[in-house]
C-alpha positions, -999 to 999 in steps of 0.1 A, spaced: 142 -93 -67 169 -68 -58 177 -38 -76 210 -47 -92 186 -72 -115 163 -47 -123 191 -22 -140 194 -41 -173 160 -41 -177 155 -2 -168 188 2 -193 165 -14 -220 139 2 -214 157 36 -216 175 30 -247 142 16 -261 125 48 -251 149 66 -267 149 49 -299 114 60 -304 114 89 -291 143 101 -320 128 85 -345 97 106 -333 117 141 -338 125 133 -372 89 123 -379 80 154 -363 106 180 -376 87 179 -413 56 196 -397 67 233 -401 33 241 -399 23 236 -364 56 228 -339 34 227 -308 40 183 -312 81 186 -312 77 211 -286 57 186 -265 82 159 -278 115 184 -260 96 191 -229 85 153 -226 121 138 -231 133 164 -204 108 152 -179 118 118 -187 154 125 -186 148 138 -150 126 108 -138 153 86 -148 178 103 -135 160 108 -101 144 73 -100 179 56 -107 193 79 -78 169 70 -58 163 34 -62 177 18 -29 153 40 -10 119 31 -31 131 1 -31 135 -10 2 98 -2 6 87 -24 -21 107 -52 -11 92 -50 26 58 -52 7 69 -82 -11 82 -100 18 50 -93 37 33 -107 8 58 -139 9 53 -147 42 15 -148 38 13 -178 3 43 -194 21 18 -198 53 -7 -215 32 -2 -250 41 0 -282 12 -30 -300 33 -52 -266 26 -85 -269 9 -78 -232 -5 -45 -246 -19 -60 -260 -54 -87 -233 -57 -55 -206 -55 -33 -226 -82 -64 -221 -107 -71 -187 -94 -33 -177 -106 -33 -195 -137 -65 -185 -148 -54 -146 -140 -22 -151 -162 -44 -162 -186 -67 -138 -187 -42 -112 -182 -23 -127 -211 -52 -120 -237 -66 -86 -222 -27 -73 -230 -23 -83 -265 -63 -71 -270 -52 -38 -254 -22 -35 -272 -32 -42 -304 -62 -19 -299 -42 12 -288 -16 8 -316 -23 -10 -349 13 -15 -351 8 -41 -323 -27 -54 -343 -4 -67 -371 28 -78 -345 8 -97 -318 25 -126 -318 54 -99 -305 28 -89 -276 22 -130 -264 58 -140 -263 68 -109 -240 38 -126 -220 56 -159 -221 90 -147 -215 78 -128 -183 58 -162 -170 93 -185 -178 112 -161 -160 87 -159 -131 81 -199 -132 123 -200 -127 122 -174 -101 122 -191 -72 162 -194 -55 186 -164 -61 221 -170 -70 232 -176 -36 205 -202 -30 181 -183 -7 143 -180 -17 129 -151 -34 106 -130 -21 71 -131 -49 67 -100 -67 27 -105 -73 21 -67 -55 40 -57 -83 20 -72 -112 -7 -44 -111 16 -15 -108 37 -28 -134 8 -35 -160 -7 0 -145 25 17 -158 20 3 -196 -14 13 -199 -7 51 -187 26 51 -208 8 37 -242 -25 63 -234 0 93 -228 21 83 -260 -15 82 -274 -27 111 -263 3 136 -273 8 120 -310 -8 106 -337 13 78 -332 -11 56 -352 -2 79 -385 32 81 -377 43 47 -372 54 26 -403 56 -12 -409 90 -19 -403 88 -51 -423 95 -48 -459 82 -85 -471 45 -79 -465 22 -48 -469 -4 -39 -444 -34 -18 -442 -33 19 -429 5 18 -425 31 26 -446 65 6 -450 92 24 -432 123 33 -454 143 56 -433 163 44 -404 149 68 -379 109 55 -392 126 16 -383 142 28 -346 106 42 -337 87 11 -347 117 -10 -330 122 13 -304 83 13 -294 80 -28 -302 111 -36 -274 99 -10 -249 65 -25 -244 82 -59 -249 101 -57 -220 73 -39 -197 51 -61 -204 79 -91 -194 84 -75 -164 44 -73 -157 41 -111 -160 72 -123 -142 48 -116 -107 22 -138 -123 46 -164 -134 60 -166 -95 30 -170 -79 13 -196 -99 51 -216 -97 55 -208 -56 15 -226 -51 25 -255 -73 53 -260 -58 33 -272 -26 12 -300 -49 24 -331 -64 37 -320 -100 9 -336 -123 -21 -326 -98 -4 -291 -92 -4 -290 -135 -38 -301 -135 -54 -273 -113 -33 -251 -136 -52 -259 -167 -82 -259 -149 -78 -224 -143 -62 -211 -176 -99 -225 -186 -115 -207 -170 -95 -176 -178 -105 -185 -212 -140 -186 -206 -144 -152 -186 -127 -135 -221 -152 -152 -243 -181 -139 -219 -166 -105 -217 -158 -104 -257 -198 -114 -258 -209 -86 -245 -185 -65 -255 -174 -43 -225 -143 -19 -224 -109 -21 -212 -115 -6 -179 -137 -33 -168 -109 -62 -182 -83 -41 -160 -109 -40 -130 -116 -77 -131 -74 -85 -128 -71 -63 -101 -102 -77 -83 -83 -112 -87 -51 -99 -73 -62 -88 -43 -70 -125 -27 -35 -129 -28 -28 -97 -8 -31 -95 29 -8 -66 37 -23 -27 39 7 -15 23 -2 -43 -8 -34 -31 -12 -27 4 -10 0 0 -35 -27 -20 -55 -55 2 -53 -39 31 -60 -21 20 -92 -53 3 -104 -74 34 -102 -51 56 -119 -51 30 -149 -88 30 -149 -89 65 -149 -72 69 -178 -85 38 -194 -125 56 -187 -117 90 -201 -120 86 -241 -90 93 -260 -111 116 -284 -144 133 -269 -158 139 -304 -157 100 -312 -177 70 -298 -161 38 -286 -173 6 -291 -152 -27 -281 -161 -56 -307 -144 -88 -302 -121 -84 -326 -111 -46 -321 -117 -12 -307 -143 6 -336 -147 44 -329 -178 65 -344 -172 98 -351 -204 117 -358 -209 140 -387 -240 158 -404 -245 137 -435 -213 108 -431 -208 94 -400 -172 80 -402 -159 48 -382 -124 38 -371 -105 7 -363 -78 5 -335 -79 44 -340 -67 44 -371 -96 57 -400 -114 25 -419 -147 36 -434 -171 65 -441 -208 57 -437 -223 74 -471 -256 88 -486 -251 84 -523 -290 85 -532 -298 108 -557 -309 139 -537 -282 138 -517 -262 139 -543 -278 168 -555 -271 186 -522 -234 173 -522 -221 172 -558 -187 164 -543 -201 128 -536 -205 121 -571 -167 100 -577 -177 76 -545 -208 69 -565 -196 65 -594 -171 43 -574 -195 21 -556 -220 17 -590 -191 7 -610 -201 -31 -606 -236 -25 -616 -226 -10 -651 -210 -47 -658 -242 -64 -645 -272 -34 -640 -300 -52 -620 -291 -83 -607 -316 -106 -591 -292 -121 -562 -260 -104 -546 -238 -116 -524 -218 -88 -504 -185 -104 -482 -172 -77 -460 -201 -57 -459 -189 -30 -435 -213 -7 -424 -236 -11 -454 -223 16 -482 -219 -14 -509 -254 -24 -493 -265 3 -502 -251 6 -537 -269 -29 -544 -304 -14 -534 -299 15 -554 -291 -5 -584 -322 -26 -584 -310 -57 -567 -339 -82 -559 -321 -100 -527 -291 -95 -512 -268 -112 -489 -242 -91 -462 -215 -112 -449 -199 -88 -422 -174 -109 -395 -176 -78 -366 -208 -78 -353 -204 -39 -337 -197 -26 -373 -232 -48 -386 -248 -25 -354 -233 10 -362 -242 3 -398 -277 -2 -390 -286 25 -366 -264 49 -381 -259 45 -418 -280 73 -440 -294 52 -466 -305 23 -438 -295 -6 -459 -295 -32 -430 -332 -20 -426 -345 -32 -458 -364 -62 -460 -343 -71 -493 -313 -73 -473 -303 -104 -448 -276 -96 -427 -251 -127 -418 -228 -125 -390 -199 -147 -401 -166 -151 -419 -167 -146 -457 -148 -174 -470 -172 -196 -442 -203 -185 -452 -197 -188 -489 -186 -228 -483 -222 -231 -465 -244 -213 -483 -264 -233 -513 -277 -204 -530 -265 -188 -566 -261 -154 -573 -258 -129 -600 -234 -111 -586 -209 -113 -562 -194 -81 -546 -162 -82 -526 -162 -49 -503 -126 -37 -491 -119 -63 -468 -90 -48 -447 -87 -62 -415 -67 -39 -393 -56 -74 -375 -41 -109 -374 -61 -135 -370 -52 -146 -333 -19 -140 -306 -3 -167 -325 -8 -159 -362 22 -152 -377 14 -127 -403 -22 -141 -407 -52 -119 -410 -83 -127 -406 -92 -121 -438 -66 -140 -455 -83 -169 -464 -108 -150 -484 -79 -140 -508 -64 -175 -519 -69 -193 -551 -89 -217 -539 -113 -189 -520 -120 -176 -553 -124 -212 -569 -152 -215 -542 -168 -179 -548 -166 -192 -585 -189 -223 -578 -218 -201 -564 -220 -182 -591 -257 -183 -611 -251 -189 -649 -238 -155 -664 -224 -144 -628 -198 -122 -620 -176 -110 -593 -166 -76 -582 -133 -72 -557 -123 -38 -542 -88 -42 -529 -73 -11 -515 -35 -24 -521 -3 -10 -534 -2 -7 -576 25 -31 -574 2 -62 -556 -30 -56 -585 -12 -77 -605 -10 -111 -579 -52 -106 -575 -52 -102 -617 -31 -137 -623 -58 -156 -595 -91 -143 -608 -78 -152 -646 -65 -186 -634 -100 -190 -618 -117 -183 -649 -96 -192 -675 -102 -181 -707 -111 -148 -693 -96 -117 -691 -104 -96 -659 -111 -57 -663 -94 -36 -635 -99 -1 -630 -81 26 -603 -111 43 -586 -108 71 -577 -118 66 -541 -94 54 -510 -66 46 -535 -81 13 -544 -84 -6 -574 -117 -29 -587 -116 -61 -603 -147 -76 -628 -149 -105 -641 -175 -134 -650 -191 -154 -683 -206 -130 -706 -188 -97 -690 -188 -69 -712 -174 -35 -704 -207 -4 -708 -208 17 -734 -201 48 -709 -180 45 -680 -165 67 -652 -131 85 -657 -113 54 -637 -79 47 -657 -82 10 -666 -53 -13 -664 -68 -41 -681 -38 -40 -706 -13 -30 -681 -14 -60 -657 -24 -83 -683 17 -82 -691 26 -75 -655 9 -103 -640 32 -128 -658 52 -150 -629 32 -137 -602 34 -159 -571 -8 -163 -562 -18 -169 -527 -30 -204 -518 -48 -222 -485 -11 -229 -473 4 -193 -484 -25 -175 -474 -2 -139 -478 -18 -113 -504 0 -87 -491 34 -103 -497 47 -90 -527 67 -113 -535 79 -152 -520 110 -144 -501 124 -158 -471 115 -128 -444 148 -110 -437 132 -80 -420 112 -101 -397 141 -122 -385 156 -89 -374 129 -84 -356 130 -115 -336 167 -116 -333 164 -81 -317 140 -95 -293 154 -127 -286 186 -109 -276 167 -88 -251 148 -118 -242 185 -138 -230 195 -106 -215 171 -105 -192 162 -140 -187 202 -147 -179 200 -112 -154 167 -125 -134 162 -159 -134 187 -180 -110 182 -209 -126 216 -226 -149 209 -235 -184 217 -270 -175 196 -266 -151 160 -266 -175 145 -292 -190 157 -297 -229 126 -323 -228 102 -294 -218 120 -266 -237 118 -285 -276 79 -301 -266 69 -262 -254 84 -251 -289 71 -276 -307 37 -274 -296 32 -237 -303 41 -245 -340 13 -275 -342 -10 -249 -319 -4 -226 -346 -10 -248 -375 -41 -260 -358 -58 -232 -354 -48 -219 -386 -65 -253 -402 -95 -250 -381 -102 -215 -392 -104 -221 -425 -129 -252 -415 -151 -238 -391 -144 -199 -400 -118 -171 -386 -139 -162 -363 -132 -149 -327 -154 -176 -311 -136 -206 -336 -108 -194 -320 -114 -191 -286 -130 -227 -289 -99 -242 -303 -79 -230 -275 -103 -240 -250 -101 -272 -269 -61 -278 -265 -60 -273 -232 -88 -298 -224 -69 -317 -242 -36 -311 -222 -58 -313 -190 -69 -350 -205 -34 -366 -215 -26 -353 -178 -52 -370 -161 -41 -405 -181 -5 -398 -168 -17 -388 -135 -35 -422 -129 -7 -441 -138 -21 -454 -172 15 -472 -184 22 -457 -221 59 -458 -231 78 -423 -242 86 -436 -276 53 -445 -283 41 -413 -276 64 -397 -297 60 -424 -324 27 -413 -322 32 -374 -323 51 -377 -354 28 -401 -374 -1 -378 -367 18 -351 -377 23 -374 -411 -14 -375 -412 -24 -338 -409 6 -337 -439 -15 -359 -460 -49 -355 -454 -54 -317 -459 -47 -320 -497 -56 -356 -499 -83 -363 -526 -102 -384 -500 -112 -356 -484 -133 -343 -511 -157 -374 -513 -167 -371 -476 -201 -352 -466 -194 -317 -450 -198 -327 -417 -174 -357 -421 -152 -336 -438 -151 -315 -408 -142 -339 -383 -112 -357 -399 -96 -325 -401 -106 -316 -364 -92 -349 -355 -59 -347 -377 -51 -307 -361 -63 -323 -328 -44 -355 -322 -10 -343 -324 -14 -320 -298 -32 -348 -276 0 -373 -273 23 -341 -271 1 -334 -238 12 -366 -230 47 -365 -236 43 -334 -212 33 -345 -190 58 -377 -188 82 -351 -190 64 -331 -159 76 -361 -138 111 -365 -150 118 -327 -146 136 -313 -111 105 -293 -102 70 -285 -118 82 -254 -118 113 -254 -140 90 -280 -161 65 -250 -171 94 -221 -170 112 -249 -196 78 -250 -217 69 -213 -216 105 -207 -228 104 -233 -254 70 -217 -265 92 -185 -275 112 -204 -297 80 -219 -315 67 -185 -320 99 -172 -333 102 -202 -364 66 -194 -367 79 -169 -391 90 -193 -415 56 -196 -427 61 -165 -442 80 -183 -469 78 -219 -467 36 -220 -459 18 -232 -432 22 -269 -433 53 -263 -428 49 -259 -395 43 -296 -392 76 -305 -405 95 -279 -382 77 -292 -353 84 -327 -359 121 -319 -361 117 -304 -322 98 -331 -308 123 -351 -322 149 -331 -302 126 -338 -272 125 -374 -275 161 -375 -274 163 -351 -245 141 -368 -223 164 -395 -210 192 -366 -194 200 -378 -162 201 -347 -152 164 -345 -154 161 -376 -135 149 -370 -99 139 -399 -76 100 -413 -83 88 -404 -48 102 -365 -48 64 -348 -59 83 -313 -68 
């Protein structure tokens, strides 16, 4: 990888960099009060004026140095003969660290900036573009072979960690940085308005964008250099077998919820097998420790860090309220509101005015449900008000823990209380119990749903029409429901429109609170407003007439926080920024001709990331959006990719146009059968598994076009480069969702396997049936 390929990238990075970094002095130039940030902001761009000036000077010489590490490197895999019995054991070893790599990045992104918690589809497809360009890596323009760039991959991801925690460190980045979307809302940051707000957001999106490509393109080589010494569909085989097991070491890991440092450790640990040469080690070892060094040391001494599976949650210990934080960005106050302390805090009194509210509609209630029980204040709030039994539906299972050791009022440690670990909208399908009252806390997940969620949190399919319709049916006679939403004014009246469509007849009472901005919806048979209520200014009237021609979210729009159903503008900017950057540098590194891909690959890579998408979109909303559903549906599709292979791989004759005959009708089935009244008269557990099987097949036979296409394809190599490339694509019309729903997804994809089918007979794919690369 010479230097001369590496200068667009460093240009990108640069101009990147200095995107944010301006839009970070006008941020900064309001703050009259305290200039010690922008004078931290003048020395920092100096210093990084000078590094690049001095590292672009003197590139040949560092460089040299680093390409004699390589090439010691090179020689060693390229020793490793195709008859070895190591051989197979190292394919899965470099797949499964990609893998595992892969998922630790867009965890540690997202939990360093939420910006990245609501963008990580943004974070997996810089993984994928590094790993296409790496997979493609393997001649240079004038035919010779590359040296691999694996001693690279640690110093490379070492570099994004130290830059994010310095960034971190300096700024309040996490305040400072707005959405720069303006067709969806999301929680704890502000839509940008200003140009200079959008070219921070942008700036900071591309730069770690293209670092983190650059990180992966090692991985991507070495995984495509091993294969290359297998037959293709055996050499693919060992591949999934290890992307399994990368898999399986995050759920572990997740389980018992270590820190970063320890998923860094464990990637540079499975590096160093590949790595025979001192000065690869050192460069290895040294890089790696200063990334755990500033991975170990806490990025705020006054707060506790605790890694859940779903996100970084930060305690930050106080006298009376403990407070908690999400992805370092505030998210709840743990709260005594019992009557003494209210008498020693008279400042208290609005939050529990706030939290009694519901109880004033329905004082007493024998059974209450609580979804999104936090830490335990509405817990708490319950007790106080005389309830008999309640239910806490809490999906992070750190948050249930803090809440119970730490909270004041020690609601988890009642013996009225049972806690549930689960997703709301899952455990109020299960349960057979009716209550009095059911209480929706501020449910405000700080992420989406999974790497390839398209603007799906995990949360949003406890706001849809037909969530509410559920909630509804569990309802005793006389019951209510209570909703806290902390939302913009403008999105009260969408959740208005639903809850009076769910009850019709009914009029919902809403009041603004006076506590975290939020708003709080009542409604239920028999509901009348007390005699005496708190000073909240009720909008009852108000969004009656403004919820008139409100678009409501549904199973297959699952968006509350989109204001309104419009095709998303600001997000195709987004992608068009990044897919531009993405041909720049994949037309700068790889040496590989467009003609010289496989279309076949390309279009079935794209078009399984929309039916991957769909599928475990579906799923969650069957089994629950929880971070073990979704590690199980993954772990599911490629078992099932590692199945269809084995069927190719022992010759079992299927023709390609059944295949795809049979990829599209399944698509035609999961079309029908999620709204099909069918569905409805099945048992639970029936009902369950036809869906399973309707997300599942398609994926199945699309293994097995894959691997048909595996065969046809010049190498197994350009084969997986072609798919991880396609797989871009997918996750750029992902997007679409945003306006058109969900199963659309289905239709898109069918359009692109289509496109595949008629690509697979190129001769220019064609190779002869006894070349195995």
């Amino acid at each position: 990888m010479p230097w001369k390929l590496l200068k667009p990238a460093f240009v990108i990075l640069s101009l990147s960099l200095g995107s944010f970094l301006f839009g970070l002095a006008f941020r900064l130039k309001d703050n009259k009060d305290d200039q010690g940030p922008i004078t931290i902001l003048v020395v920092l761009a100096v210093v990084l004026a000078y590094s690049v000036f001095r590292i672009w000077e003197s590139a040949p010489i560092w460089f040299a140095w680093l390409t004699k590490v390589c090439r010691e490197h090179t020689d060693f895999i390229d020793s490793i003969d195709s008859k070895s019995r190591y051989l197979a054991a190292a394919i899965a070893l470099a797949a499964g660290l990609s893998m595992f790599a892969e998922l630790v990045i867009i965890r540690m992104q997202a939990d360093a900036f939420q910006l990245f918690a609501h963008f990580k589809n943004i974070s997996l497809l810089s993984c994928f573009l590094g790993l296409g360009i790496g997979y493609s890596l393997k001649t240079g323009s004038n035919g010779t072979t590359r040296n691999l760039s694996t001693p690279l991959a640690v110093p490379l991801l070492a570099l994004q960690i130290i830059a994010g925690n310095c960034l971190l460190r300096l700024f309040d980045l996490n305040f400072m940085l707005l959405n720069p979307t303006s067709e969806q809302a999301t929680m704890g940051l502000y839509n940008a308005s200003a140009i200079p707000d959008r070219m921070m957001s942008f700036g900071l999106l591309t730069f770690f964008f293209v670092l983190n490509a650059l990180a992966f393109i090692p991985f991507g080589q070495l995984a495509s250099r091993l294969m290359e010494k297998r037959e293709k569909l055996v050499a693919y085989s060992w591949n999934l077998a290890g992307s399994l097991l990368g898999i399986a070491i995050i759920v572990v890991i997740s389980y018992l919820w270590t820190p970063p440092a320890l998923w860094f450790a464990l990637i540079v640990v499975a590096v160093f097998p590949f790595l025979r040469s001192s000065r690869a080690l050192l460069l290895n070892a040294v890089s790696g420790m200063v990334a755990l060094a500033f991975l170990a040391v806490p990025l705020n001494h006054f707060r506790v860090d605790y890694h859940s599976p779903y996100q970084i949650i930060s305690v930050m210990m106080e006298p009376e309220n403990p407070r908690l934080f999400s992805n370092n960005t505030w998210f709840q106050s743990m709260l005594d509101l019992r009557p003494e302390a209210l008498a020693r805090n008279d400042s208290s009194k609005p939050l529990a005015e706030y939290y009694n509210l519901a109880y004033l509609f329905k004082p007493s209630p024998k059974n209450v449900l609580i979804v999104g029980s936090g830490s335990g204040n509405d817990v708490a709030a319950a007790l106080r008000n005389g309830a008999e039994h309640v239910d806490a539906v809490e999906i992070d299972p750190v948050i249930i823990e803090v809440g119970r050791h730490l909270h004041p009022e020690r609601p988890y440690a009642d013996a009225r209380v049972e806690v549930h670990n689960d997703d709301a909208r899952s455990f109020i399908r299960r349960t057979d119990k009716k209550y009095d009252l059911i209480v929706y806390g501020l449910l405000d997940s700080a992420t989406l749903m999974s790497g390839n969620s398209a603007g799906m949190r995990m949360d949003s399919y406890v706001w849809t029409q037909e969530a509410f319709n559920e909630a509804k049916q569990k309802l005793a006679p006389g019951g209510a429901i209570s909703m806290a939403a902390c939302i913009y004014p403008s999105m009260g009246p969408k959740i208005f429109r639903m809850l009076k469509e769910t009850f019709p007849g009914l009029t919902p009472y809403v009041y603004r609170t006076n506590w975290d901005a939020g708003f709080t919806f009542l409604v239920g048979e028999g509901l009348e407003p007390p005699s005496e209520t708190p000073s909240f200014q009720d909008l009852t009237e108000e969004f009656t007439r403004t919820s008139v021609g409100q678009v409501v979210s549904t199973d297959d729009w699952p968006f509350l926080f989109i204001f309104e159903k419009s095709y998303p503008f600001s997000y195709m900017a987004v992608i068009l920024a990044l897919f531009v950057v993405s041909y720049f540098l994949l037309s700068h590194f790889s040496g590989v001709k467009v003609r010289e891909y496989s279309a076949s690959c390309f279009f079935l890579g794209a078009g399984f990331m929309l039916v991957e998408t769909k599928s475990i979109a579906q799923l969650a909303l069957v089994f629950g959006s929880t971070w073990i559903v979704t590690s199980v549906v993954i772990a599911a599709i490629l078992v099932l990719a590692f199945l269809a292979n084995l069927l190719i791989l022992y010759k079992v004759k299927i023709p390609g146009i059944l295949i795809y005959l049979l990829i599209l009708a399944s698509l035609g089935f999961g079309i029908w059968i999620v709204d099909a009244p069918v569905l409805h008269e099945l048992s639970a557990v029936n009902e369950k598994l036809l869906l399973t099987l309707a997300m599942t097949l398609p994926l199945f036979f699309s293994g097995l076009a894959f691997s048909q296409a595996v065969l046809s394809a010049r190498s197994v190599s350009i084969a997986l480069a072609s798919n991880l490339l396609g797989a871009m694509l997918g996750g750029f019309l992902e997007y679409n969702a945003l306006y058109f729903g969900y199963k659309s997804l289905f239709y898109i994809a069918g359009a692109l396997y289509i496109l595949a089918f008629l690509t697979t007979a190129r001769k220019s794919e064609k190779v002869p049936v006894s070349d195995n690369n």
